[in-house]
C-alpha positions as CSV (number, residue, x, y, z in Angstrom):
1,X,30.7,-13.3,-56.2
2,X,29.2,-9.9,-58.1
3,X,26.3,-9.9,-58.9
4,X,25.8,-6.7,-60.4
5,X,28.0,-3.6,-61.2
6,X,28.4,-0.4,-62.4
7,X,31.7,0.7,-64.3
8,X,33.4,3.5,-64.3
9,X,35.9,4.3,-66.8
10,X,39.4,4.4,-65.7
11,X,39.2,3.5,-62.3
12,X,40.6,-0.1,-62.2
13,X,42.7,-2.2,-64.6
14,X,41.0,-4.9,-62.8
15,X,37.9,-6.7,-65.0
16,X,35.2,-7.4,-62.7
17,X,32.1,-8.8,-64.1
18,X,29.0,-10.0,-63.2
19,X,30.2,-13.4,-61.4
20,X,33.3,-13.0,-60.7
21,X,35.1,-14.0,-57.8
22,X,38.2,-12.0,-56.2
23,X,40.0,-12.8,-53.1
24,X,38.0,-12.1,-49.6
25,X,41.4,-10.9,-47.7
26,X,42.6,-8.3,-50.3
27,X,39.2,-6.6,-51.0
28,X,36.7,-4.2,-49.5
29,X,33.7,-6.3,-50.1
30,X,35.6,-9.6,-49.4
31,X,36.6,-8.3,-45.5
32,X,33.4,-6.8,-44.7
33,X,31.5,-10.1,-45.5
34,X,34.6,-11.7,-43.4
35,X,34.3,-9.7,-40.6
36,X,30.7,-10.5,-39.8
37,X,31.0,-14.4,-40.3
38,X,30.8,-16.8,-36.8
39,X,34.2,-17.1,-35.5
40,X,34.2,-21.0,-36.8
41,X,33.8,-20.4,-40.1
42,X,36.0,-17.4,-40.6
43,X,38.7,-19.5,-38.9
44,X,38.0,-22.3,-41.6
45,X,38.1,-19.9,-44.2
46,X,41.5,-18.1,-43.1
47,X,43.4,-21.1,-41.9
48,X,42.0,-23.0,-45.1
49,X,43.1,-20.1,-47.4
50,X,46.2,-19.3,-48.4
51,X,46.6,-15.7,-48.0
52,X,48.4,-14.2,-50.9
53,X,49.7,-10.7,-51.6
54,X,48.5,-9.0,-54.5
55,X,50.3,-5.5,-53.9
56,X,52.8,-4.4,-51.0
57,X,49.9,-3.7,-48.9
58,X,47.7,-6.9,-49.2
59,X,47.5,-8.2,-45.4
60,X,48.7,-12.2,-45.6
61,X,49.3,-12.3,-42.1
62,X,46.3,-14.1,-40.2
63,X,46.5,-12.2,-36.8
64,X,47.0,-9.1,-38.9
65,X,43.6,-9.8,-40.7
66,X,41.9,-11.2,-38.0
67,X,42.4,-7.5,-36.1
68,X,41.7,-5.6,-39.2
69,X,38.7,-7.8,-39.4
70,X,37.4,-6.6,-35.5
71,X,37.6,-3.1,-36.4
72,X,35.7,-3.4,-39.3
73,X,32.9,-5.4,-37.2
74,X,33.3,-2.5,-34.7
75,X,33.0,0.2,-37.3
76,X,30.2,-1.8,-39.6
77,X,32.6,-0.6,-42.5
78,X,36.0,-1.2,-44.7
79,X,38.6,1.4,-46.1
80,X,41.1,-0.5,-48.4
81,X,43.6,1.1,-49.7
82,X,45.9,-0.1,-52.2
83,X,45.5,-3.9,-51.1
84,X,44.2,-5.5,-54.2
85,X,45.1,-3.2,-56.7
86,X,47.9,-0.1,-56.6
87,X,46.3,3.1,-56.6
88,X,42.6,2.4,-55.7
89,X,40.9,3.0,-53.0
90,X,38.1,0.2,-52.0
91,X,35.4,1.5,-49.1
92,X,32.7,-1.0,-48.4
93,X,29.8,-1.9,-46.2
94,X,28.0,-5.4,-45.5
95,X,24.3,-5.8,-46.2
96,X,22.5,-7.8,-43.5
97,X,19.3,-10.0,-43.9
98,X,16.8,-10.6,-41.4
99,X,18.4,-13.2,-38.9
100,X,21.4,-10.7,-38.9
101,X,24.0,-13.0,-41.5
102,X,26.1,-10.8,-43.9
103,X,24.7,-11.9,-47.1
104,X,26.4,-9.4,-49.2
105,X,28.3,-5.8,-49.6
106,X,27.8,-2.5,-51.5
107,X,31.3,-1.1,-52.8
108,X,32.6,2.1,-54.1
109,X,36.5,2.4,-56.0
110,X,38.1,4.8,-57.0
111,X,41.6,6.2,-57.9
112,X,43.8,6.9,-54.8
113,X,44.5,10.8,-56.6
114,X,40.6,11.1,-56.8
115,X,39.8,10.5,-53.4
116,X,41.4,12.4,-50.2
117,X,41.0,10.9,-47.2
118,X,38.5,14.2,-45.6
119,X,36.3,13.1,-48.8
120,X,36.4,9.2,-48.1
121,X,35.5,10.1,-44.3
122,X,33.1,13.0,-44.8
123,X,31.5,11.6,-48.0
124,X,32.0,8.4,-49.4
125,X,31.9,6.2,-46.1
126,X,28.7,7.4,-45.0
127,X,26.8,7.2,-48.6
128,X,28.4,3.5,-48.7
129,X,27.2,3.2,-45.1
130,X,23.6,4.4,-46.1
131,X,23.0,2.3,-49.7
132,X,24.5,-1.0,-47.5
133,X,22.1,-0.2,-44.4
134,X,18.9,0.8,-46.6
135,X,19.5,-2.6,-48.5
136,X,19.8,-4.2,-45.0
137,X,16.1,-2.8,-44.4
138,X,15.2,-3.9,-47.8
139,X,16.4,-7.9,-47.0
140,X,14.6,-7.3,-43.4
141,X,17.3,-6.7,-41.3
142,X,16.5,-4.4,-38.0
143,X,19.3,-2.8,-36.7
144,X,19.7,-3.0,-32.8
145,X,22.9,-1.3,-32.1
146,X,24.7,1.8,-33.1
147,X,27.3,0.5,-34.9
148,X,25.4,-0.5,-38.0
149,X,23.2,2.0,-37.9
């Protein structure tokens, strides 16, 4: 669910509002709060969820999202391209509280022509990275490892 947003004009045809709820497997902010639930209940929600394609490149397979969903635990982020909506790029990041639960995601979109991919890796993922693990701080999270941090 959002709970807040800032818009920009032009990026997505898609109207997200405050409270609205879009699909966990075809978003940035959907997989990186997937990624970092227990095994059990990730395997309730995918096998309890019917996985359906919103563009060509919407993962509906469950092994494909369940290794998608690794890396991004690995990485302690999410590139999406093109898999909710054509021609926007989704990059995401999970906030953590204080016993370590994913309790919500910061996300940036943005037109596929707007972003390269040197920008989205040299730029975007580590701002996204930084506002997710400052707001992890915030919630008391203390990060252990290297891969959040």
């Amino acid at each position: 669910m959002y709970i807040a947003r800032i818009a920009a004009r032009g990026v997505s045809t898609v109207n997200v509002t405050i409270g609205s709820r879009l699909p966990a497997h075809a978003t940035a902010i959907g997989k990186s709060l997937l990624a970092f639930q227990p095994k059990e209940r990730l395997n309730e929600i995918l096998f309890g969820t019917e996985l359906q394609p919103y563009t060509a490149q919407t993962k509906t397979q469950i092994l494909e999202l369940q290794q998608e969903l690794n890396e991004i635990r690995e990485r302690g982020y999410v590139v999406s391209n093109e898999e909710f909506e054509s021609g926007i790029h989704l990059i995401a990041a999970p906030i953590f509280d204080r016993d370590g639960a994913a309790i919500a995601a910061v996300n940036i979109a943005a037109p596929v022509a707007t972003f390269t991919e040197e920008f989205i890796k040299q730029t975007v993922i580590p701002a996204v990275r930084n506002v997710a693990n400052e707001l992890s701080v915030f919630s008391g999270y203390r990060f252990t490892n290297s891969i959040n941090c």
